[in-house]
C-alpha positions in Angstrom: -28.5 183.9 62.4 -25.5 182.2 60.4 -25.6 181.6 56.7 -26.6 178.9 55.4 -23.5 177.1 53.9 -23.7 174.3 51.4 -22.9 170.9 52.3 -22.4 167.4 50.3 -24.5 164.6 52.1 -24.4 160.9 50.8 -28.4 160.4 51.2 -30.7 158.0 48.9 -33.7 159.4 49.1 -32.6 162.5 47.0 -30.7 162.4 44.1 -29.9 166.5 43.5 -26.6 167.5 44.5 -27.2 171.2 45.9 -27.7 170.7 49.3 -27.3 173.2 51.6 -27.9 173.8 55.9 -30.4 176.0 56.8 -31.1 177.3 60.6 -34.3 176.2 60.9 -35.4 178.2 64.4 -33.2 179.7 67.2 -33.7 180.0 70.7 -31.6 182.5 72.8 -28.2 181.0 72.2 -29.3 178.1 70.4 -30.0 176.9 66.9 -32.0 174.3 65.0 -30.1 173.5 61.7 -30.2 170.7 59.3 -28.9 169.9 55.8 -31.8 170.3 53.0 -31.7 169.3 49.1 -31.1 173.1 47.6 -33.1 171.7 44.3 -36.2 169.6 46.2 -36.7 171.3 49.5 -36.2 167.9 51.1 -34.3 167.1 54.2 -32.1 165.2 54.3 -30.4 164.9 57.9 -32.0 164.6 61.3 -32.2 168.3 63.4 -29.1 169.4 65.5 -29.1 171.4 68.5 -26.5 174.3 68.5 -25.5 175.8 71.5 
């Protein structure tokens, strides 16, 4: 798995600035990432298939 690398996303629904992509599952050759709030947990991007 990759690491995680921190990203800056304009999003209202969390104010922090820390945000940061995380792999959420992989499969084979593909990955599951999105971009959380590094302070909240929340997140803040919709899932993207990596292949």
């Amino acid at each position: 798995m990759r690491k995680s690398k921190k990203r800056k996303v304009k999003n209202e629904e969390c104010k922090h600035i820390h945000q940061v992509l995380r792999t959420i599952g992989g499969y084979c050759t593909v990955a599951v990432t999105a971009v959380f709030c590094a302070d909240c947990g929340k997140q803040l991007t919709k899932t993207k298939v990596e292949v």
